[in-house]
N, C-alpha and C positions, 0 to 999 in steps of 0.2 A: 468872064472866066479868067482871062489871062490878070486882071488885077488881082484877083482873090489868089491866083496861085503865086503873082509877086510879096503878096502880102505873108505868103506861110513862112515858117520860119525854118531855116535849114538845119538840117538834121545830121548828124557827122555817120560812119557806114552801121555804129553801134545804136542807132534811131535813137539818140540821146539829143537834141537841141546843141547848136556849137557855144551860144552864148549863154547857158545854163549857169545859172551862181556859182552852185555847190561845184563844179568842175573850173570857177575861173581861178588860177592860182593868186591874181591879185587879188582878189574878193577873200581867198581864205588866207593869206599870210593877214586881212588887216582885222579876220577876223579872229585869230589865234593871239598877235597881237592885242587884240582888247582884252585880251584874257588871259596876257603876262604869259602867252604859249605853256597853257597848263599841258603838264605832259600825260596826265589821266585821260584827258577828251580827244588829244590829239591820238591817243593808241587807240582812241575807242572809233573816228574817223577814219584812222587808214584800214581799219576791218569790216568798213560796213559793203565795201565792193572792188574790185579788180582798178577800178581807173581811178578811187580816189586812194588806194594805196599806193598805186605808181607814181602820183604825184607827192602824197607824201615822199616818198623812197627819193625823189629825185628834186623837192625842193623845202620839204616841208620840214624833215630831221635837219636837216642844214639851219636852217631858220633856228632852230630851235637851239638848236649847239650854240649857233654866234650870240643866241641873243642871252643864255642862261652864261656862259662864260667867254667875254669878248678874248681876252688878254690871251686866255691860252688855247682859245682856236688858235689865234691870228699867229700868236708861236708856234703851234702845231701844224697851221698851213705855211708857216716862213710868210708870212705878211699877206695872204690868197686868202681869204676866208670863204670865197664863193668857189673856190676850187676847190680839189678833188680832197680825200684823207681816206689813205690804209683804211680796210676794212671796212669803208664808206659811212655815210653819215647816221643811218641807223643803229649800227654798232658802235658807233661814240656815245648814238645818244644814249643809247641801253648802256655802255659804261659808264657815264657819270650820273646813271638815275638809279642803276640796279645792283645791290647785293646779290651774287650771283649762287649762293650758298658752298654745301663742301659735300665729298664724300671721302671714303678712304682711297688711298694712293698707293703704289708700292712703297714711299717714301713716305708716309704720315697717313697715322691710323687716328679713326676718329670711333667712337659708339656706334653713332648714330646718323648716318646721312644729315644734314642742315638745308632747307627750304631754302633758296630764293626768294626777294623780297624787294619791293620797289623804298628807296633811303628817303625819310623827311628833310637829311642832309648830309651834304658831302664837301669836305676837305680834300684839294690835290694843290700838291706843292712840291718843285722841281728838284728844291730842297732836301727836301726827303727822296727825291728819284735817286739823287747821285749816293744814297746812303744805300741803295742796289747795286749799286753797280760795281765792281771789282776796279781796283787804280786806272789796270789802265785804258778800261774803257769811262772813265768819270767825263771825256770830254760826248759824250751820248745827251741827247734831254730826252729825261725824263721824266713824265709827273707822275704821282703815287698818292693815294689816298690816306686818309687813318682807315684804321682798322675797323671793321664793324663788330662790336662783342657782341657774339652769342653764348649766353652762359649755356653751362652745360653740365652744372652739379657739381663740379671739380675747380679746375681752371677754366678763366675764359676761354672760348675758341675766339679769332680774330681773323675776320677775311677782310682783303683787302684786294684794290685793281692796279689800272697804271695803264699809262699809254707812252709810246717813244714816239719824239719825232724824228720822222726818214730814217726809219729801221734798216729802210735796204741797204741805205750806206751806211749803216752804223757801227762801231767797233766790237758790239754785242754781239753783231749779227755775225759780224767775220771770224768774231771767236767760235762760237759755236760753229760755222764753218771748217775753219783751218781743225778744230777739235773732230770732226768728221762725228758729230754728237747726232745720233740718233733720232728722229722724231718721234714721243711717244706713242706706243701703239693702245691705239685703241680711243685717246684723248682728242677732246678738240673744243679751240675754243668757246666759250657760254655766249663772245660776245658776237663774233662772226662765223663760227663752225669753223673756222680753219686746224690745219696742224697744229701741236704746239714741241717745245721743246720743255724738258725740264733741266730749270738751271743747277737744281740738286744733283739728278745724274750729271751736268755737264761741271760738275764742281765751280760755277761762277756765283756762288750767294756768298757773298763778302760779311765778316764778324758787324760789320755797320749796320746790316739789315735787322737782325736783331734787336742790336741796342737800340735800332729806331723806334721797332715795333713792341721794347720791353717783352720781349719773349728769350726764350734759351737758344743758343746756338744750334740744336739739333732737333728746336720744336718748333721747325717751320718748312715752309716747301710752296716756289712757285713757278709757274711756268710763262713763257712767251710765247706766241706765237707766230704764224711768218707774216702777219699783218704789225707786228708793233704792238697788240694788246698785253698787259701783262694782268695774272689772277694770281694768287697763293692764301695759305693761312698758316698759323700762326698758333700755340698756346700760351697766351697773355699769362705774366707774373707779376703777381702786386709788386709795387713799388713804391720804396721808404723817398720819404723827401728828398735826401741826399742822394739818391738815385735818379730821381727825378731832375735834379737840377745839372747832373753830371752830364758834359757834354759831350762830344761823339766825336773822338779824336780823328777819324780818319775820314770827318767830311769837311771839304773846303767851305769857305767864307759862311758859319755857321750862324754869324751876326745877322744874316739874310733872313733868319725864319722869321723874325715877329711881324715885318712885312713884308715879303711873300708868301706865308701860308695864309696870313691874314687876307691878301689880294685871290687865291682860289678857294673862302669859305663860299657855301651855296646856301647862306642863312640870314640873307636880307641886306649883304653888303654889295660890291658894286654889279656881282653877278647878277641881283635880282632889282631889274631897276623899279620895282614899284614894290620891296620890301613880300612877295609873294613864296609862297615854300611850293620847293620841286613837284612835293606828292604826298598827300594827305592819305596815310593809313594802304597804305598801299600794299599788295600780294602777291603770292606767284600766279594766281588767277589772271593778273594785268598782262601777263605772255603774250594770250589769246589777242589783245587787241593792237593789235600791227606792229610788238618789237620782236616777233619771232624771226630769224631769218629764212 
């Protein structure tokens, strides 16, 4: 009797077995890993129970962040990749996987509400971050994505995201501080639910963000939040060649774009090391599977 009872296998208080596969986190990073950390299966794993989403939550989104974009976690953690990030690792990953969509704003009217949608591919580039930012907070990092067009029968509409690193200390954050700017009511962030600010009320959307995003000076609108995410959109305006080629006077070292934005595309370059795309045909249906907060 006492052999057969050494021989059972011990059970953790949830009568799950302790050395169970599917619960070892080594067994599942090498087995997310064999599968380029598809970010479809992995939402569809942290939904199927209570312990395998807290191990997602707590080491599984991480994984998946360093491994989709090494260069700008490791700027975004200041050289920690295994450490902590504003609004935690979930809501990174839902930022750089998820078009967050739009609705109307006090500040920007739209038709029609715009769906949420998981991206085949995403561009951020810090480059384009400082074309947010007002002078004298340019020394802030930033990264910012391109815009997603969603047509819309008229002009495009264009949403786009962004993250800061160390918001807390950042000279964005203190402006809107010392501005005693309001939190919007009623708003919060798609990526982590937190507060947001809008930088329209707080007058900090500098004439750059625009010409970034080829849209009008007063056909755009985005917010931050007090994690560092950034969301807004945008009405896109075609643009003539010479428009196109016209630089952005008021962003420093602008010769930086062709590679740095080239170093944060998510379309088979150094972000995807075995040429794999983020998310095939993807919807707001994918919510449900573990990037809800």
């Amino acid at each position: 009797m006492s052999d057969n009872r050494s021989q059972r296998r011990r059970v953790n208080p949830a009568g799950e077995p302790e050395d169970s596969g599917i619960y070892n986190e080594r067994i599942l990073i090498l087995v997310f890993a064999s599968m380029n950390w598809d970010m479809r299966t992995l939402c569809r794993t942290a939904s199927v129970n209570r312990k395998l989403r807290a191990v997602a939550r707590r080491i599984l989104w991480r994984e998946l962040c360093v491994y989709r974009a090494p260069q700008m976690i490791t700027a975004l953690t200041d050289g920690s990749p295994s450490g902590r990030i504003g609004g935690g690792w979930q809501a990174m990953a839902k930022l750089m996987f998820f078009c967050n969509g739009c609705q109307s704003t006090r500040h920007f009217q739209v038709g029609e509400p715009e769906s949420g949608h998981f991206v085949k591919t995403s561009r951020f580039s810090k480059t384009s971050g400082r074309s947010f930012l007002v002078k004298k907070c340019r020394s802030d990092l930033l990264y910012v994505s391109d815009p997603c067009e969603h047509p819309t029968g008229s002009d495009d509409l264009g949403l786009f995201r962004g993250v800061f690193w160390g918001f807390m200390k950042s000279r964005t954050r203190a402006s809107l501080i010392s501005r005693r700017v309001e939190l919007e009511e009623g708003a919060m962030c798609p990526f982590c639910r937190a507060r947001v600010w809008s930088m329209t009320a707080a007058r900090l959307i500098p004439k750059s963000a625009a010409r970034r995003l080829g849209s009008m000076e007063t056909g755009l609108e985005y917010f931050v939040c007090v994690n560092g995410h950034l969301y807004g959109a945008c009405w896109l305006v075609p643009l003539s060649s010479d428009e196109g080629e016209e630089k952005d006077c008021d962003d420093e070292d602008e010769g930086e774009d062709s590679s740095e934005e080239a170093n944060r595309r998510f379309d088979g370059g150094d972000y995807f090391h075995r040429g794999n795309q983020i998310v095939i045909n993807g919807s707001l249906n994918g919510l449900k599977y573990g990037l809800t907060s």
